[in-house]
C-alpha positions in Angstrom: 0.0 0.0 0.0 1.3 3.6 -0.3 2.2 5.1 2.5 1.4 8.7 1.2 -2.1 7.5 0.3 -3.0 6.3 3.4 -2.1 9.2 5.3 -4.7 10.7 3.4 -7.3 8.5 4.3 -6.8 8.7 8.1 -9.4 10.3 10.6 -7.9 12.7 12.8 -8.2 10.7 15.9 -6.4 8.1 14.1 -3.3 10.4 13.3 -3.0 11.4 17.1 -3.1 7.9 18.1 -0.3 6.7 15.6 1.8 9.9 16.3 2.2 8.8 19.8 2.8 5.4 19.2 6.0 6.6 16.7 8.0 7.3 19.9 6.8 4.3 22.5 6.3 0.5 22.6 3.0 -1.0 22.8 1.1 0.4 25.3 -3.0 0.2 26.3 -6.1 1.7 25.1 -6.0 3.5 28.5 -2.6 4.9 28.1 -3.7 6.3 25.0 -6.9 7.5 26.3 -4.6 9.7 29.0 -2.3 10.5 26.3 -4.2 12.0 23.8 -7.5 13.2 25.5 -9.8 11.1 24.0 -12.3 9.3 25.4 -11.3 5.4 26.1 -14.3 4.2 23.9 -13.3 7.0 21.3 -9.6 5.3 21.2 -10.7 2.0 20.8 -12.8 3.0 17.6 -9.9 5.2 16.1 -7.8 1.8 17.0 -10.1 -0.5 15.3 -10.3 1.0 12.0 -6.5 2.4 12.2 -5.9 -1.7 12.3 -7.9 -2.4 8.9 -5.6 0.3 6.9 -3.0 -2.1 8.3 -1.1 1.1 10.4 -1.6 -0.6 13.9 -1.9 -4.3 15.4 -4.1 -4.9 18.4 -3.8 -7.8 20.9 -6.3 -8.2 23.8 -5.3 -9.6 26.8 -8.4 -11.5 29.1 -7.6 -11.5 32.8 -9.8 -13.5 35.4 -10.4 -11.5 38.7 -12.3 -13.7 42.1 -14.1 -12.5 44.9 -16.2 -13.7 47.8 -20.4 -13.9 47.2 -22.8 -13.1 49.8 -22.8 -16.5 50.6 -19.0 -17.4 50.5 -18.3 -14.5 52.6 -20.9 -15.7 55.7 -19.1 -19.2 54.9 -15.6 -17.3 55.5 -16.8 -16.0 58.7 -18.5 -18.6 60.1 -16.8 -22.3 58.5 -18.4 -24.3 55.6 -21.4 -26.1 56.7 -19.5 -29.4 55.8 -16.8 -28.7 58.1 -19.0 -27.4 60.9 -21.0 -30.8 60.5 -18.1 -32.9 60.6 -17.4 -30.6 63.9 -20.5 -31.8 65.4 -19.7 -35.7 64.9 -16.8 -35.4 66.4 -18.4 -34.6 69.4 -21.0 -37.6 68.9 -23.8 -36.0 67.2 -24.1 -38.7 64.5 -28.5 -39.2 64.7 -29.4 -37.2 61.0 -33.0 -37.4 62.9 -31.9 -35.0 65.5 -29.1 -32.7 63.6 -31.9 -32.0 61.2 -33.6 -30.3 64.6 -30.6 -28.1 65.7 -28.3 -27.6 62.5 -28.7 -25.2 60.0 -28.0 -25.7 56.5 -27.7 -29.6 57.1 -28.4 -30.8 53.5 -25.8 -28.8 52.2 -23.4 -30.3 54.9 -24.8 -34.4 54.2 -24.1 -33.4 50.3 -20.1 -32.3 50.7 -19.5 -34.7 53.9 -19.8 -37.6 51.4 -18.7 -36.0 48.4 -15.0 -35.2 50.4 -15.5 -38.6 51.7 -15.5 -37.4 55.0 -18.6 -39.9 56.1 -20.8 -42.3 55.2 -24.8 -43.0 56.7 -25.5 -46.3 58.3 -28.8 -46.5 59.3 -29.9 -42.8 59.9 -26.4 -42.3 61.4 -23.6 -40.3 60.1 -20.3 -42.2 60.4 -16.8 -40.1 60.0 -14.4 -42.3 57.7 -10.4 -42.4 58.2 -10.3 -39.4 55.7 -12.5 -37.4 57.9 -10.6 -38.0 60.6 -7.5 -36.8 59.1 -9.0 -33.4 57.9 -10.2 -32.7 61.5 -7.2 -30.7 62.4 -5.9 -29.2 58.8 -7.3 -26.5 56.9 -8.1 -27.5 53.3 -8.0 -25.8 50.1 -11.5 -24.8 50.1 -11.2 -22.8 53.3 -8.1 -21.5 52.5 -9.1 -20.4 49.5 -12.3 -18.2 51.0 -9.9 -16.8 53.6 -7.5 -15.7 51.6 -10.2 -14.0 49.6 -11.8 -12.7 52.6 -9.1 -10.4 52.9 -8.6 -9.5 49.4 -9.6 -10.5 45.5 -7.6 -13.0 43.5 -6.5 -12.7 39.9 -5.3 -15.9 37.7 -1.6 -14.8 38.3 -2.1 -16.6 42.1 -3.3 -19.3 41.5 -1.9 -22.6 40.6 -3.5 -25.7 38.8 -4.9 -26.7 42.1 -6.6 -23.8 43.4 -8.1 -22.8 39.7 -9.9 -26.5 39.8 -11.4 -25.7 43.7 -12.3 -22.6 42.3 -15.0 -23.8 39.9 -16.3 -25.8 42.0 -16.6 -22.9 44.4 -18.0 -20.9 41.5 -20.4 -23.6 41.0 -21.8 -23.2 44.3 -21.8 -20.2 44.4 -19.7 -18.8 46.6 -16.9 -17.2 44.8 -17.9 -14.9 41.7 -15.6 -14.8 38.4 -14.9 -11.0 36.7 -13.1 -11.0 33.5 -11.5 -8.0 32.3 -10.2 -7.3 28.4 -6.9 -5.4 28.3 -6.6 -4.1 24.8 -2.3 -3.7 23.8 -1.9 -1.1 20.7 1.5 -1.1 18.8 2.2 0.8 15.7 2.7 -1.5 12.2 5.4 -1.2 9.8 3.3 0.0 7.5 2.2 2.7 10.1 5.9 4.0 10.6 6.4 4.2 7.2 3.3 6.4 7.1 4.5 8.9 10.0 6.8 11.0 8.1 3.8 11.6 5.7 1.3 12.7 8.7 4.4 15.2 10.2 4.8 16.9 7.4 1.1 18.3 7.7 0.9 18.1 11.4 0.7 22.0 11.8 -1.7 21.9 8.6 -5.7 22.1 9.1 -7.1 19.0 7.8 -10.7 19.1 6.1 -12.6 16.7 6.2 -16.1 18.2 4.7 -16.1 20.9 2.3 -18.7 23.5 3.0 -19.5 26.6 0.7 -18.6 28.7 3.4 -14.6 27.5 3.6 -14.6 27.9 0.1 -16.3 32.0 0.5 -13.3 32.6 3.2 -10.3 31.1 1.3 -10.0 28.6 4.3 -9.2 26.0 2.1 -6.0 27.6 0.4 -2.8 25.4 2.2 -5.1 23.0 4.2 -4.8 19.4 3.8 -7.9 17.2 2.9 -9.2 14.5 3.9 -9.5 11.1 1.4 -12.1 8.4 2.1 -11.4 4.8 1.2 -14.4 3.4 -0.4 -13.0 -0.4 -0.3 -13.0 -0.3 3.5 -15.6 -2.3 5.7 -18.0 -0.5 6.9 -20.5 -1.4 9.9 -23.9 -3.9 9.3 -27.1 -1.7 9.2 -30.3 -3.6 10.0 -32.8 -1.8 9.9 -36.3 -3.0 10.9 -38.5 -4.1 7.3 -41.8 -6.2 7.1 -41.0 -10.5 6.5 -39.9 -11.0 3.0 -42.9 -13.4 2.5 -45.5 -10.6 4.0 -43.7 -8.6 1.7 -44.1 -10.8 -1.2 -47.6 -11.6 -0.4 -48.5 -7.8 -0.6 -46.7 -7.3 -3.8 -48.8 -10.4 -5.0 -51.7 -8.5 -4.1 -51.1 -5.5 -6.2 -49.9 -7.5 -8.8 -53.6 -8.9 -9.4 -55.4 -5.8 -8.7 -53.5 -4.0 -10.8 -54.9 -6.1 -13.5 -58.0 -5.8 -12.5 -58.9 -8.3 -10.3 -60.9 -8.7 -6.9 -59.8 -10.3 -3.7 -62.0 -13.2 -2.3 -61.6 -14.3 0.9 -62.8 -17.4 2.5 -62.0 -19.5 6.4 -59.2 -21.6 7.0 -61.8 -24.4 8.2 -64.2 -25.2 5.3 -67.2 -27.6 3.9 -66.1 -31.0 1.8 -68.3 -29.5 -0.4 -66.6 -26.3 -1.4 -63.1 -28.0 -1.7 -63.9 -30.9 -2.9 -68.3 -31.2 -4.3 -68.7 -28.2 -6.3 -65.2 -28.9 -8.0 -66.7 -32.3 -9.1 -63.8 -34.6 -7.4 -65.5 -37.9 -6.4 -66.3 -38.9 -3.0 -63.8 -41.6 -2.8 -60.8 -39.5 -4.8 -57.9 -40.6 -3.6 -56.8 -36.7 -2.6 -60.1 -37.0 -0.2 -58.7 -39.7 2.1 -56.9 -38.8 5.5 -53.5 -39.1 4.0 -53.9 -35.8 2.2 -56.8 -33.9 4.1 -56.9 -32.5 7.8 -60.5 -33.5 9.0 -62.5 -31.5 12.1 -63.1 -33.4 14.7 -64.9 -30.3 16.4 -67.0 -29.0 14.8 -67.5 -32.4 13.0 -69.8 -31.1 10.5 -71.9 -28.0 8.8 -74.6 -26.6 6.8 -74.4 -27.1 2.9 -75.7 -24.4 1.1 -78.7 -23.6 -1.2 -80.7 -27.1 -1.4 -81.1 -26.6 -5.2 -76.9 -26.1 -5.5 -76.8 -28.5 -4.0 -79.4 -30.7 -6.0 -77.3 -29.5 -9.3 -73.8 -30.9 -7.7 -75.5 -33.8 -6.8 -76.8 -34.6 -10.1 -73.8 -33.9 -11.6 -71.4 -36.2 -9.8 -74.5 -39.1 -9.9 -75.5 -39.0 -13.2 -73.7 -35.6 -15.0 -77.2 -34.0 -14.8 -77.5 -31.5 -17.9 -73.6 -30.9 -18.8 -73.7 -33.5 -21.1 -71.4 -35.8 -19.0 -72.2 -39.5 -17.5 -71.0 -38.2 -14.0 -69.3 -40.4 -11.7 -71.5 -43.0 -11.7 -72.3 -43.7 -7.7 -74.5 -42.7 -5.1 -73.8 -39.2 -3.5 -73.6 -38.7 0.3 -74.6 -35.2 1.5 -73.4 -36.5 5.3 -69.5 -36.5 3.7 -70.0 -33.4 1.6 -71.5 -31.7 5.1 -67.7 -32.8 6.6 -65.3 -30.1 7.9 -61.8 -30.0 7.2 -58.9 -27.8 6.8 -58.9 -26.3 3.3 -56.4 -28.2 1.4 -56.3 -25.2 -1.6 -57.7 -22.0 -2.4 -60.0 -23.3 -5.3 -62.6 -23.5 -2.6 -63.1 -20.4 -2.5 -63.4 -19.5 -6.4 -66.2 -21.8 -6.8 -67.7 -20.1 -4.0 -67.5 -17.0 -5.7 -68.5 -18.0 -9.0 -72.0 -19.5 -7.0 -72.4 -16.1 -6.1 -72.5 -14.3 -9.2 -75.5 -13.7 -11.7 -75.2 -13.1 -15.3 -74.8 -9.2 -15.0 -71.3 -9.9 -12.8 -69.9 -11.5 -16.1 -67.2 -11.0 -17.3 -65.5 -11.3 -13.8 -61.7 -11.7 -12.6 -60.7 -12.8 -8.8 -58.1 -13.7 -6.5 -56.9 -14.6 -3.5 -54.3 -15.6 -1.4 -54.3 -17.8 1.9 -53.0 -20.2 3.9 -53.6 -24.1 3.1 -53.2 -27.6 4.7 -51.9 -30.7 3.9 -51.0 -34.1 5.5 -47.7 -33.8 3.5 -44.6 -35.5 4.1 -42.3 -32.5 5.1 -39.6 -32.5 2.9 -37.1 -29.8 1.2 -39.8 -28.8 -0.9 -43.0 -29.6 0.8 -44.9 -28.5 4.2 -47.9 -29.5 6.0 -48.9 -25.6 5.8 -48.6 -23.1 3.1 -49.7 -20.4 1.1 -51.7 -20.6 -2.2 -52.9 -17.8 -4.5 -55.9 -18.5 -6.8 -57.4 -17.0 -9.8 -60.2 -17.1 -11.6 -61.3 -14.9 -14.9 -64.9 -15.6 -16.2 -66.8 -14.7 -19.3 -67.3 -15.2 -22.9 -65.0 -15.3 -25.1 -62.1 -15.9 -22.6 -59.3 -18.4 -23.9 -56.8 -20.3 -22.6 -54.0 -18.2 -24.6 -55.5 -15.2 -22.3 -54.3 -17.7 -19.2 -51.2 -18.2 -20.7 -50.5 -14.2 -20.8 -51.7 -13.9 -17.3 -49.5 -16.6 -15.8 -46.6 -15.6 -17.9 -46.6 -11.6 -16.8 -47.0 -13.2 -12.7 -44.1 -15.8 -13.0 -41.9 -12.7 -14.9 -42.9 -10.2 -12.4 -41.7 -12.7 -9.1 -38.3 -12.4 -10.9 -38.2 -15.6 -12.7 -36.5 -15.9 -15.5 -36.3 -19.7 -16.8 -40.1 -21.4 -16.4 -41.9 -23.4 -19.1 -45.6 -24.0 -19.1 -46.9 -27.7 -20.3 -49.6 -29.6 -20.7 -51.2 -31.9 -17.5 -54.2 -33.3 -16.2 -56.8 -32.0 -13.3 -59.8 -33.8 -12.4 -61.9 -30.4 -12.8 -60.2 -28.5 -15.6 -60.1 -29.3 -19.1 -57.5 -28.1 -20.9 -55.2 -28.0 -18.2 -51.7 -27.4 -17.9 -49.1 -26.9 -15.2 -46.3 -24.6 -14.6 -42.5 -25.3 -14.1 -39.4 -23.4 -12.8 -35.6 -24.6 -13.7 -33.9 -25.3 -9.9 -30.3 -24.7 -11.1 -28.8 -25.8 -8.0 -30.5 -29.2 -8.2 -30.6 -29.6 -12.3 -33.9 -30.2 -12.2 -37.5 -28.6 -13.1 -39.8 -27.7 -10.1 -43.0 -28.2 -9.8 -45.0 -24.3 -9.1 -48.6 -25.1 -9.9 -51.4 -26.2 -11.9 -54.0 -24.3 -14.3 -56.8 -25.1 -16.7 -60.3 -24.4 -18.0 -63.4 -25.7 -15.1 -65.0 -28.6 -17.0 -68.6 -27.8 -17.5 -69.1 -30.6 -14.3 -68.2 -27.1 -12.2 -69.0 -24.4 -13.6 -73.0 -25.2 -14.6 -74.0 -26.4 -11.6 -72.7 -23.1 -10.2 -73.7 -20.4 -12.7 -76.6 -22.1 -14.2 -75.2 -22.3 -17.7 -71.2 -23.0 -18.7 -69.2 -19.7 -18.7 -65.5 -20.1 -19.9 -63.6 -19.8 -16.4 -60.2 -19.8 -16.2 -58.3 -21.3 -12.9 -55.1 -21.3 -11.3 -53.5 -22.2 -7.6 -50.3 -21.5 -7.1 -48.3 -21.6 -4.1 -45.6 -19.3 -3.5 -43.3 -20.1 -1.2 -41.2 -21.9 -4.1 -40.7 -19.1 -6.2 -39.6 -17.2 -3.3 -37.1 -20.0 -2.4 -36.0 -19.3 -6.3 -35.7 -16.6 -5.6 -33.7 -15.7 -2.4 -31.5 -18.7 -2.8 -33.3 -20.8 -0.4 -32.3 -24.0 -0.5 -35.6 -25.9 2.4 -39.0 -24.7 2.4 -39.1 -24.5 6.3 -36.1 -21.6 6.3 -39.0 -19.6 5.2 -40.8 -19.5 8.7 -37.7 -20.2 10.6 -37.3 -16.5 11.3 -33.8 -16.8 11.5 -32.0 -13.7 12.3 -29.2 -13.8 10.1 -31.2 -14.8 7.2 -33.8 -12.5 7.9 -31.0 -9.8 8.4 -29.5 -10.5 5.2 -32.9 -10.7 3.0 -33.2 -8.1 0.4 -36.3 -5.8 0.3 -38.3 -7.4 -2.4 -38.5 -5.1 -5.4 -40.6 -5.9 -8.0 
């Protein structure tokens, strides 16, 4: 590095710390605190960036400091309640019966008079061992320990190997308390003394470090020296508090639809068999239906279908295809399992709900919405039992499934993703149907996003009456956002961990 230039770049309080070092060896933050007039904390941020420009090297130094606790001081003054125990049976007071009566503290004592192996109980009676015995008339390390700290603290420098491993255990109950202290050492680089000659030569100088119009008025300027920032150099993490990227993404889904147009539906997280699964003509005994898949109420069990003629229609339709020109399904429909409760296991639900709603003068219509869903899924990189989907409907003559295409197109393109194909598939309740993909570079492979299609006349006329064009799609999101914040496991999504949630970029769209 140049010397030359990186006298330019240094803050003031930087130059006075390296000045002084010029002439000394290393020496503390405190020295230099005394020495220059700064404030300690002031010198240890001049220090710390002086040390990334490489002019100064900073060692810390962590000393351990001991002292006495309320506890280990009474225990100084008065004995350890294992020695004073041990006192006691001496004298013949061995019944645990009758010391629980008269001694203070005595589970503390029974716990370190056998852990010293100092006695043993035989039959409700304390009985001292040879090792007991011998202790009666020596100190040990323990007490010597708390009297020497009863008269003053301890530092590591006085203690040796033995004393440090009484110590924890003292710390560990509690009756010596453990201070560290940081001692931060500042010496000056090669690199800084090469720089020194450069600061000297301005040291009489004014250096500026902001140019303001009025030093410019005044001629202030004219034989001052100027300060030169370093745009390479590390600078501090900001975090400043923003919304979840998913809430964030989820509101930007949100204008994304209404933007074009479109209405938001809503609908409850617990829902009737017959608005997930009835009025989108799956059969009773589809597979998807079965426990395996679907979270069923226990309480409340069941609920009220709606409108007894809808509910005629969807009958018909699954029995026997009533008027849309299909055969049906071919069995006998229950209205007990349509009345069922469950968790909704999509957001579809909630657009053939709508689309029962509307009369011919709604038409043409577009919707939305977005919520969360549930599924008995196995949780895997890719897949949880809880997620969010966004559905979309657009009905009226004349719509085609090229118009679907556009739609799904501009969304996948607005989330920011750039490689996605769009092919063909099968639905039980849309016809044409297709289903959308996204290229997972990391894994070489295409992801599944979501499925789309046409409602089958088996929906739609039963609901409206009459078979509108309707075009459907669900997809969940929480993929695309993987995509695209390099997310690797679905669950890091909700994890809210900090660093990732520190790190996430506002989402832009």
């Amino acid at each position: 590095m140049n010397p030359q230039e990186v006298a330019g770049h240094l803050h003031e309080n930087e130059r006075k710390i390296l000045l002084i070092l010029k002439d000394m060896e290393t020496t503390t933050t405190d020295r230099l605190s005394e020495l220059t007039g700064l404030t300690k904390d002031a010198v240890e941020k001049a220090s710390a960036w002086a040390e990334t420009k490489g002019v100064i090297e900073i060692r810390e130094e962590v000393s351990s400091t001991y002292g006495l606790t309320d506890e280990g001081r009474a225990y100084a003054s008065e004995g350890l309640p294992e020695r004073n125990l041990l006192k006691l049976m001496a004298e013949g007071a061995n019944d645990i019966s009758r010391l629980k009566e008269d001694f203070t503290g005595l589970n503390i004592a029974l716990v370190w008079v056998r852990a010293n192996g100092w006695a043993t109980i035989e039959a409700g009676k304390l009985m001292i061992t040879e090792k007991g015995r011998d202790t009666m008339g020596s100190e040990t390390l323990d007490e010597r320990l708390l009297r020497k700290l009863a008269q003053s603290d301890l530092d590591d420098s006085q203690l040796n190997e033995a004393s440090n491993e009484r110590i924890s255990l003292l710390i560990r109950r509690n009756l010596i308390a453990k201070t560290e202290a940081t001692e931060r050492f500042v010496d000056i680089s090669d690199l800084g003394r090469q720089v020194v000659p450069h600061l000297e030569a301005f040291a009489e100088a004014e250096v500026i470090t902001q140019l303001t119009p009025e030093i410019i008025q005044n001629g202030a300027w004219k034989g001052a020296a100027f300060q030169s920032y370093d745009v390479n150099l590390p600078v501090p993490s900001l975090n400043p508090g923003k919304r979840h990227f998913v809430s964030q993404v989820i509101d930007y889904i949100r204008r994304f639809w209404v933007e074009l147009g479109f209405k938001e539906m809503t609908g409850e997280h617990v829902e009737l068999n017959f608005w997930v699964f009835e009025a989108l003509f799956q059969p009773q005994d589809h597979p998807a239906r079965d426990l395996a898949d679907t979270f069923y109420m226990k309480t409340p069990y069941s609920g009220q279908l709606p409108d007894p003629e809808l509910v005629r229609r969807v009958k018909e339709t699954h029995e026997n295809g009533w008027t849309t020109g299909s055969t049906g399904w071919q069995y006998k429909w229950d209205p007990e399992l349509a009345a069922r409760n469950c968790l909704r296991t999509h957001g579809t639900g909630m657009s053939v709900s709508q689309i029962a709603k509307l009369s011919e003068d709604d038409l043409p219509a577009k919707f939305f919405s977005v919520g969360r869903v549930f599924r008995n899924e196995t949780i895997d990189w890719n897949h949880l039992a809880e997620f969010y989907n966004t559905d979309g409907i657009v009905i009226g003559e004349g719509v085609t499934f090229a118009n679907m295409q556009g739609y799904l197109k501009a969304y996948l393109e607005g989330l920011g993703i750039k490689r996605f194909r769009l092919r063909p598939a099968y639905f039980p309740y849309t016809e044409m149907s297709m289903e959308a993909e996204v290229w997972n570079e990391k894994r070489g492979a295409w992801m599944e996003l979501f499925g789309a299609g046409m409602f089958r006349p088996e929906v739609v006329k039963p609901l409206l009456g009459k078979d509108v064009p309707v075009l459907a799609w669900g997809p969940g999101f929480e993929r695309l956002v993987m995509e695209s914040y390099g997310i690797e496991r679905i669950g890091e999504l909700y994890g809210n961990d900090l660093g990732l949630l520190r790190k996430a970029r506002l989402w832009m769209e």
